[in-house]
C-alpha positions as CSV (number, residue, x, y, z in Angstrom):
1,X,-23.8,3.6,-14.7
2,X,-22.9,0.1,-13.9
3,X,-24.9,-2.0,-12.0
4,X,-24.7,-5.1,-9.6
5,X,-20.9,-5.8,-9.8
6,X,-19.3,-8.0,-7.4
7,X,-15.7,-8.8,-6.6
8,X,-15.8,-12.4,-4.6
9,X,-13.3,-14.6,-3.5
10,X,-10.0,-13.6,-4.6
11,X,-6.8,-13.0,-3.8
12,X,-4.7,-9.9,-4.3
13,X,-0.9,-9.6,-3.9
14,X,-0.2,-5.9,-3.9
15,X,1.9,-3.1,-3.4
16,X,1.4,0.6,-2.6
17,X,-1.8,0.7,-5.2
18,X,-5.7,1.2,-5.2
19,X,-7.7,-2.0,-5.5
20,X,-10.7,-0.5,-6.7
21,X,-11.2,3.5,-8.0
22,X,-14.5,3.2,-9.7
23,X,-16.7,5.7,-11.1
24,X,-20.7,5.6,-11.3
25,X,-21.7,2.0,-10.1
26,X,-24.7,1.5,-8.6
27,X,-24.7,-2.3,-6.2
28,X,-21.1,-3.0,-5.9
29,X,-20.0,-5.6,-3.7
30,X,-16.4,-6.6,-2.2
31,X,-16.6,-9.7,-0.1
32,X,-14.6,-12.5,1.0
33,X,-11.1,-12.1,-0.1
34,X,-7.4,-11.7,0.4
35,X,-6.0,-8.7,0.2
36,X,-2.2,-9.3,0.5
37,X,1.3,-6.8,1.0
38,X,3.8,-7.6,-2.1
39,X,6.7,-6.3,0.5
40,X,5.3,-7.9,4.1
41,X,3.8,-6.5,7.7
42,X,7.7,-5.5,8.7
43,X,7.7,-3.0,6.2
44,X,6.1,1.1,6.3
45,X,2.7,0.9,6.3
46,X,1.0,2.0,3.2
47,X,-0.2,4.7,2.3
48,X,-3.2,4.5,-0.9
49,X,-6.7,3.7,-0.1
50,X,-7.6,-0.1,-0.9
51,X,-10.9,1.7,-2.2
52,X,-12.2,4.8,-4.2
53,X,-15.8,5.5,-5.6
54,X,-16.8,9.0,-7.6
55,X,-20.7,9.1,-8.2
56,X,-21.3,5.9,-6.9
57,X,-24.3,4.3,-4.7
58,X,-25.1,0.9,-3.1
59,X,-21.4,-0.2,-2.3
60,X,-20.5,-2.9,0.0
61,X,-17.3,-4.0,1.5
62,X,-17.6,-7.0,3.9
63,X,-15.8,-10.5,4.9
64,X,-12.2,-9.6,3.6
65,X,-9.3,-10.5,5.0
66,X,-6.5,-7.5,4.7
67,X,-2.3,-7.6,5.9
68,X,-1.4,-5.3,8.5
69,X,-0.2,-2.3,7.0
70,X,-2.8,-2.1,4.5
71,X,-5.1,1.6,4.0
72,X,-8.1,-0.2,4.3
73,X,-10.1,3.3,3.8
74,X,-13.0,3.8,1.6
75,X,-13.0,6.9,-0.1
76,X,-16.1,7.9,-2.2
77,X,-17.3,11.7,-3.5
């Protein structure tokens, strides 16, 4: 298992993708950036989850800034 990761301050220019599918980390953090559409807000909304954790514990998501349109779910088993 990982442990204390953190993801700070960035800026992401996407399309239809997963930001982060991770798999047994333990103290992840997600806070304070940009999370930006490739094709704009006039476009279909989309349709992956920004985030995905399997077997994973102590996750935080806080302080982002997302485009419209975005699938700003959290999805963890």
């Amino acid at each position: 298992m990982h442990h204390r990761l953190s993801v700070e301050h960035n800026s992401f220019d996407i399309g239809d993708v997963t930001v982060v599918n991770a798999k047994s980390v333990g103290g992840f953090a997600f806070t304070g950036n940009t999370v930006r559409r490739l094709d704009g807000a006039d476009h279909p909304p989309y349709t992956s989850p920004l985030f995905v954790f399997h077997g994973s514990s102590g996750i935080r998501i806080a302080r982002n800034h997302y485009d419209k349109g975005l699938n700003t779910s959290v999805v963890a088993d």
